[in-house]
N, C-alpha and C positions, 0 to 999 in steps of 0.2 A: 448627283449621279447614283443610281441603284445599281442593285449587285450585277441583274440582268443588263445592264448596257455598260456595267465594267465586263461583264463575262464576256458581251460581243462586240468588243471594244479590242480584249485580248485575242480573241480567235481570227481578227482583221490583221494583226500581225506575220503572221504569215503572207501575207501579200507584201509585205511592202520590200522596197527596194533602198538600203541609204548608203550612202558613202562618206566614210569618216577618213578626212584629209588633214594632214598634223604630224602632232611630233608623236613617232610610238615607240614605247621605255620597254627593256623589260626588267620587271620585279624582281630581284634577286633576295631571297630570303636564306640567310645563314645562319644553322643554330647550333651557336655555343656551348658548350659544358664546360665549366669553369673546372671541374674535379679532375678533369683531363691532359689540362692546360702545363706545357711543357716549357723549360727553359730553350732557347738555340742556341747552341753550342760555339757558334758563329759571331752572332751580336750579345748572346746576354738577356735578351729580352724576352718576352710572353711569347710563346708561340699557343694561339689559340686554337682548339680543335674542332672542327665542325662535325657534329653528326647526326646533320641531316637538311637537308635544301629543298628551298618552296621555290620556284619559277612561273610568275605568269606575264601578260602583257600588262604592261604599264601607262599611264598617261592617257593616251588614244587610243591603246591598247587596252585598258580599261573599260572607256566606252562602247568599242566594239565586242567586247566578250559579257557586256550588261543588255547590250541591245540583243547577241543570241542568247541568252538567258530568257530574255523576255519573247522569246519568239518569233523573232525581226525574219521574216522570210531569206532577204539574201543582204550579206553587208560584206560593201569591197573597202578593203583598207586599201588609201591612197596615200603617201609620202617615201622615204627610202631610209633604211640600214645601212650596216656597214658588213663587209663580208669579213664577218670575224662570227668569234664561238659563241659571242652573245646572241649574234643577228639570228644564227642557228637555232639557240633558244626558242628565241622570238618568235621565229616563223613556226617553229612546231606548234606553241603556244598558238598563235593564233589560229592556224591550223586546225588543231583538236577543239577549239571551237568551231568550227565549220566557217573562219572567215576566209573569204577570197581574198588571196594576196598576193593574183597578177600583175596589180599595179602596182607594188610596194614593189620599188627599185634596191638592188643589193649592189653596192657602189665600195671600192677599196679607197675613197678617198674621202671617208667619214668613218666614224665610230658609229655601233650602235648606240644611242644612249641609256643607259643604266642605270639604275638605281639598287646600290648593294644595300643589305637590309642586314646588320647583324643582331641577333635572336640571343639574348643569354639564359640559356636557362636558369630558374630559380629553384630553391629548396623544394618549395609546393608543386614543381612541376612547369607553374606559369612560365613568359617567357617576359622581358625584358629589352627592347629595343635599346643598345648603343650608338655610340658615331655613327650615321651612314656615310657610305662614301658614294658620291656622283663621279658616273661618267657622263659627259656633254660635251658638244662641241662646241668650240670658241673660236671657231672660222668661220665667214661668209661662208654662207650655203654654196659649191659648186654650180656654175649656170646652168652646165647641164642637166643637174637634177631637177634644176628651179623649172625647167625650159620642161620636162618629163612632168612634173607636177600640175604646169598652168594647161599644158595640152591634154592630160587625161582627164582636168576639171571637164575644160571643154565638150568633152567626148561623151564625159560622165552624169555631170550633170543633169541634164536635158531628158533624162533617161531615169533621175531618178524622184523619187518621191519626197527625201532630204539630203542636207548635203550636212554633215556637223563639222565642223571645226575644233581643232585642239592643239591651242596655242600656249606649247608648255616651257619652251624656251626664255628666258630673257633674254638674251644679246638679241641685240637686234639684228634681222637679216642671217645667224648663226642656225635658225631652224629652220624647217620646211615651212611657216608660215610667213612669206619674208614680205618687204612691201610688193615688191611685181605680185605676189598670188594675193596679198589683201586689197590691190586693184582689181583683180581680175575675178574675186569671188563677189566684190562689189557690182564690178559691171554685171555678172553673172546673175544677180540676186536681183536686180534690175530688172534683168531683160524676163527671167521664169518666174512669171506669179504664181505659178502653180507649184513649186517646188517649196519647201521649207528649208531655209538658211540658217543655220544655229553657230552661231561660237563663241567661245570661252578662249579666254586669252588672262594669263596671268599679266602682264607687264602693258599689253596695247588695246584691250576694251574700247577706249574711248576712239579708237581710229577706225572700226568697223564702218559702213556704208551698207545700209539695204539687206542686214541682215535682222534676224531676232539676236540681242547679246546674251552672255550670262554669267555677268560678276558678283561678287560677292559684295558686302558692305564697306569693306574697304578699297576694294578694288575700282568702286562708281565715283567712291567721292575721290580718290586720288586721279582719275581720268579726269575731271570736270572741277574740282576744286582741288588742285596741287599745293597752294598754302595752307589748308586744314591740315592739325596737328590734332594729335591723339585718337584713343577709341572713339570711330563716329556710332553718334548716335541715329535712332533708326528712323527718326522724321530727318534727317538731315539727309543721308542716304536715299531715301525714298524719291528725296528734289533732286538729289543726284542722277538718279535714277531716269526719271523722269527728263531729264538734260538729255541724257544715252539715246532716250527714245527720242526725241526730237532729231538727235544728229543722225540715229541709223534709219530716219522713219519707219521702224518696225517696233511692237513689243519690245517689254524687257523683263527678264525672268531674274531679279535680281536674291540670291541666298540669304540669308540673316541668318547662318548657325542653328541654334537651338529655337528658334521662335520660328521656323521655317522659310516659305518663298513669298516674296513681295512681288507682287504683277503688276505690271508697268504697263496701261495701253492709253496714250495719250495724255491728258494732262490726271489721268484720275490713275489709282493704285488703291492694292490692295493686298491686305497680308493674309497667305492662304498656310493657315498653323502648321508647325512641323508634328508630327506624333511621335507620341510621348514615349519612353523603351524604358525597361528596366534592367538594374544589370549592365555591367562593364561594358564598354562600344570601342571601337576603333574608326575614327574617322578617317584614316584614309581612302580614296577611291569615291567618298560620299557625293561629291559635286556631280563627277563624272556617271555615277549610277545613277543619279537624280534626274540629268542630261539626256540617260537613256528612255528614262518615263516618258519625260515634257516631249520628248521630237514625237517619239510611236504615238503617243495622246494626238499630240497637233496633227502626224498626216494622218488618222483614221478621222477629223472633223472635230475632235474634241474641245472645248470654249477654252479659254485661255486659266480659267481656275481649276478647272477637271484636270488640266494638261500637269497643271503644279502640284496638285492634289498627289497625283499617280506618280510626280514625282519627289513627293517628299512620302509616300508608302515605301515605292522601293528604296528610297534611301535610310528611312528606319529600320530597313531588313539587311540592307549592308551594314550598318554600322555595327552589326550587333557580330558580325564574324571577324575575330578576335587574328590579326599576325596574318590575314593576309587581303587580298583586292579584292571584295566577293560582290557576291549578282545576288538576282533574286527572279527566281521561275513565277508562272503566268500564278502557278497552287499557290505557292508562298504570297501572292501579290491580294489573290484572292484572300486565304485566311487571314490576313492582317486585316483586309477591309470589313471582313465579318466581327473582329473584333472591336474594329470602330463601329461597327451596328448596333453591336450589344451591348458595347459602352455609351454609345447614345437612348438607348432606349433605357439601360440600369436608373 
């Protein structure tokens, strides 16, 4: 791929239309100062002071605020909240990114889900990640919502360019992507060839149908091989891999960490390198900004290696912002690739 057909590769972005349906978290960043930190008077114990809070979207929330980063014309977040002060968050957050959040149902009989992040500050200034604490739900998903989910696929779908999936949950059936909506994204992925189907699923990979997937190295061999023990190695994986795409008959864009994305199209693969960073990284959010490359790549036309390519650039630009979920703009996408130009010709 050259500069000029990444440039107008980016500039196709603004057309497109995708809908990311799942579970969406929001990121709750709390930072500590330990020189503040008070006894309570009450129990005895640490009362810790916060002074000072990061909030953005999390999980699917993540991917929709990579995909406007990168210039995604219109992205309707599809799943439901809970009507509580988090959900409020949330929707502002995704909001002040420009996402439509028509479809994202606000329900009193779920929690938002959460992810509290606490930040301790250190000597040098740096920060420190302790305990997180999770909010999730560990109820069956309400029918209702389920029933608001599978019908705005319906509506939605057909209409758009991709559909992503972000299946962040483990209890089964406790998230928005429960099996009714993993039937019904199947049938769905079926019937529109013209549509791109994307999902990531921590815990169910291996149950997708007629979608493209996108697990990681341990994630393909525990869907396909569940008696393998230990860290898999990456020819193992790869056959793994390769299993995923026979079951979903689509691609598979499987992660390898530091060695970047293995592509999966039929019986053949290949590994398309991660680049290389210098300098402290935080890999949180890194899959899901990856996620945002590979779909915008694949609907503007882009070959299945171009599509990994652009998604292991923007994921070398996230990793590198330190304490929170970051994106990467069309510039920042650009000058990394310039640096691979000039690092290939040095």
């Amino acid at each position: 791929m050259t500069r000029a057909q990444l440039e107008e590769m980016l500039e196709r972005f603004a057309q497109l239309r995708i809908v990311v349906v799942g579970d969406f978290f929001l990121d709750k960043y709390l930072v500590l100062d330990p020189r503040l930190e008070e006894r309570s008077l009450e129990t005895g114990l640490a009362a810790r002071q916060v002074v000072a809070k990061r909030m953005s979207p999390g999980a699917a929330g993540t991917v929709t605020s990579n995909l406007r980063a990168l210039g995604a014309g219109t992205v309707l977040a599809l799943g439901a909240i809970g009507d509580d002060g988090e959900g409020y968050e949330l929707l502002q957050g995704l909001r002040a990114t420009g996402v439509n959040t028509e479809h994202l149902l606000v329900s009193r009989e779920i929690f938002t889900p959460t992810y509290t992040k606490p930040m301790e500050l250190q000597p040098d200034g740096t920060e420190r990640e302790i305990e997180r604490m999770d909010i999730k739900n560990r109820r069956p998903l309400p029918r209702k919502i389920e029933e608001h989910v599978i019908s705005a696929l319906r509506r939605l779908a057909s209409e758009a360019h991709a559909v992503v999936v972000s299946d962040q949950v483990q209890e089964r059936n406790c998230g928005i992507i429960t099996d009714g909506v993993r039937e019904e994204l199947a049938r769905l992925g079926a019937e529109l060839g013209n549509v791109v189907f994307f999902a990531d699923s921590r815990e169910r990979i291996g149950e997708f149908r007629n979608v493209i997937v996108k697990p990681n190295m341990t994630e393909a061999v525990r869907a396909t091989k569940p008696e393998a023990t230990g860290k898999p190695e990456l020819e193992l994986a790869a056959r793994c891999a390769r299993e995923l795409s026979r079951r979903t008959g689509r691609p598979v864009f499987m992660t390898a960490g530091e060695r970047g994305i293995v592509v999966v199209e039929g019986e053949r693969w290949e590994l398309v390198r991660a680049i290389a960073v210098r300098g402290a990284i935080d890999i949180v959010g890194a899959g899901d900004s990856a996620t945002a490359g590979i779909v915008c790549a694949l609907c503007c036309g882009a070959r299945l290696r171009e599509a990994a390519l652009l998604g292991n650039i923007v994921a070398s630009i996230t990793i590198q912002q330190i304490g929170t979920t970051g994106t990467a703009s069309p510039a920042q996408v650009l000058a990394r690739f310039d640096e691979l130009d000039a690092q290939g010709k040095g």
